[in-house]
C-alpha positions in Angstrom: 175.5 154.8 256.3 176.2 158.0 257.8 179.2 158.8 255.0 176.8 160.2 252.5 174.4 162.6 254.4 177.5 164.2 256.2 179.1 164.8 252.6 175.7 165.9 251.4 176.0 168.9 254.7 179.7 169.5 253.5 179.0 170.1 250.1 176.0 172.2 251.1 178.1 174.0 253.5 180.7 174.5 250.8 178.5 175.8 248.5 177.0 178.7 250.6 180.1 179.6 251.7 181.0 180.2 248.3 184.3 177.4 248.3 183.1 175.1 245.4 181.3 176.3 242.3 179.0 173.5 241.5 175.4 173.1 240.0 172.8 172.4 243.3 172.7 168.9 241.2 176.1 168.2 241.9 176.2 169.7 245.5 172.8 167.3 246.1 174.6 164.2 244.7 175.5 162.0 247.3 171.0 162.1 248.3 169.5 161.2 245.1 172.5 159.5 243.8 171.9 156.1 245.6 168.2 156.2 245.2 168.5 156.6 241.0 171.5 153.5 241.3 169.0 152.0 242.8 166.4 152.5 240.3 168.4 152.3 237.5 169.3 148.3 239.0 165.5 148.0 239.2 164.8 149.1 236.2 167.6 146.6 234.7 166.2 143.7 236.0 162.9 144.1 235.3 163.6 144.4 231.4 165.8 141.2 232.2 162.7 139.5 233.7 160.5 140.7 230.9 162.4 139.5 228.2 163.1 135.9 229.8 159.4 135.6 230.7 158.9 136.2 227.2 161.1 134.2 225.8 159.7 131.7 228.0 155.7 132.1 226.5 156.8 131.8 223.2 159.0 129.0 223.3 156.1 127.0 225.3 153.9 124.5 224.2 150.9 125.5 223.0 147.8 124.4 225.4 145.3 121.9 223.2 142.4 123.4 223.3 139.2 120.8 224.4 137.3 119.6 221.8 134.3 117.2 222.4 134.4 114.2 220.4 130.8 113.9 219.4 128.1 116.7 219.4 125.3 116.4 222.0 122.2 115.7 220.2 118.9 116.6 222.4 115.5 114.8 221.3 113.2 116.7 219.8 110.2 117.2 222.0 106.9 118.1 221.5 104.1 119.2 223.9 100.6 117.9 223.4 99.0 121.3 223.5 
């Protein structure tokens, strides 16, 4: 757990010091390098979930949708007035 903030310092160290060459991307790696992995594995498995879920709607049977069998007749009133 502590591996990759340490080489985060090193690089950073490196860099101002003027030893390695690197983009600030590069020398910031080993910070926002585990987050995106960890993103990019979200992001996988949702689209996996999605298209099972899918899958899974279309290739369900369809509800029936109610239907009365008769049609409710009301009587006809009228008022004496």
């Amino acid at each position: 757990m502590w591996f990759l903030p340490a080489l985060s310092i090193v690089f950073v160290i490196a860099k101002l010091i003027g030893l390695i060459d690197w983009s600030w991307w590069l020398v910031f790696a080993p910070v926002y390098g585990p987050v995106g992995l960890w993103l990019a594995i979200m992001f996988i498995i949702y689209i996996f979930v999605s298209v099972v879920n899918f899958f899974i709607v279309l290739f369900s049977p369809k509800p029936q949708f109610y239907r009365p069998r008769r049609k409710l007749r009301f009587p006809k009133y009228r008022f004496p007035f």
